[in-house]
N, C-alpha and C positions, 0 to 999 in steps of 0.2 A: 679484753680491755673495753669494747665496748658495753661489756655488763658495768662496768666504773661508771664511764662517760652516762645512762641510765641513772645511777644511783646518785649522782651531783648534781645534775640538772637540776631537780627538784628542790636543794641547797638553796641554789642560784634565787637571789632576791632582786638585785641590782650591778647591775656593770658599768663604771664609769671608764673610758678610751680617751686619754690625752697623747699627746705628741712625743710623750718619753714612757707611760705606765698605762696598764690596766689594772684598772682596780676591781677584783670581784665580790661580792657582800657577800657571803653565805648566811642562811636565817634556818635555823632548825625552828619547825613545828613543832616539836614537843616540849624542849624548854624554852624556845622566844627567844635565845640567842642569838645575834649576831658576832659574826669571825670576819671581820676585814682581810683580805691577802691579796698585795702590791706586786706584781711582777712586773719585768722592765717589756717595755712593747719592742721586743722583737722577737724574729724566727726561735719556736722552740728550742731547735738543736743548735740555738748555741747564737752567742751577741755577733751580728757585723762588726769585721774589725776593719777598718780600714786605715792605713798609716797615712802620717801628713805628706812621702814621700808622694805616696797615689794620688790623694789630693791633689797637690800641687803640679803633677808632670800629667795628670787624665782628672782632670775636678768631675768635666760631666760622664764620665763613667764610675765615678765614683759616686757621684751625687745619683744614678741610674740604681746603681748598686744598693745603694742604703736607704733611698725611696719606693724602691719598685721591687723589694723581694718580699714574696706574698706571705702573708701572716695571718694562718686560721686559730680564731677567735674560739670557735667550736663548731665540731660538726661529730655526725653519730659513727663516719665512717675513717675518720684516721684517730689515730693515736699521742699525735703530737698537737695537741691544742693549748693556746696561753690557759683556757679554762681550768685544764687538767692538771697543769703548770702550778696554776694558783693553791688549787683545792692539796695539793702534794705540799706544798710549801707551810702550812697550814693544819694537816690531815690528824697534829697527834691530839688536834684539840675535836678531834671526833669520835667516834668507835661505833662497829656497826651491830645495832641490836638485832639480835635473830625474830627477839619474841615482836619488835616493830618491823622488822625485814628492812628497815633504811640506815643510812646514819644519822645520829644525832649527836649534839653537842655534848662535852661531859665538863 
């Protein structure tokens, strides 16, 4: 997995972080493509659910909850990143060239 995490990095052009989404740009060098892919900003494995019952009978541990669970952006040593998230959501507008050794746009 981290041979993946490698071969996106270099994709990676731009990343915009709002308060609901990550947006990450991928830019292939070989054809000057851009691929926009929107994932929702939370934990990889899966949305915070929190029901209105929790809310309203434990608000600050629900507000604890859905503010303070930690959310990797990217890194070389795990496997669940929004990054990796993104580029998966996205990946069939890639293919990887052996004879450039990267991906590129098709």
């Amino acid at each position: 997995m981290q041979r993946i995490h490698e071969n996106i990095i270099p994709l990676l052009d731009y990343i915009k972080i709002d308060s609901f989404y990550v947006v990450c740009h991928f830019k292939c060098n070989v054809t000057n493509k851009k691929i926009v892919s929107s994932v929702p900003f939370e934990p990889y494995s899966g949305a915070i659910e929190i029901s209105w019952q929790e809310m309203l009978l434990h608000p600050i541990k629900s507000y604890n909850r859905y503010y303070h669970t930690p959310i990797t952006i990217y890194a070389n040593d795990c496997h669940d990143t929004i990054v990796l998230k993104a580029f998966k959501k996205v990946s069939s507008k890639f293919k990887w060239s052996v004879e450039n050794g990267k991906y590129i746009s098709v």
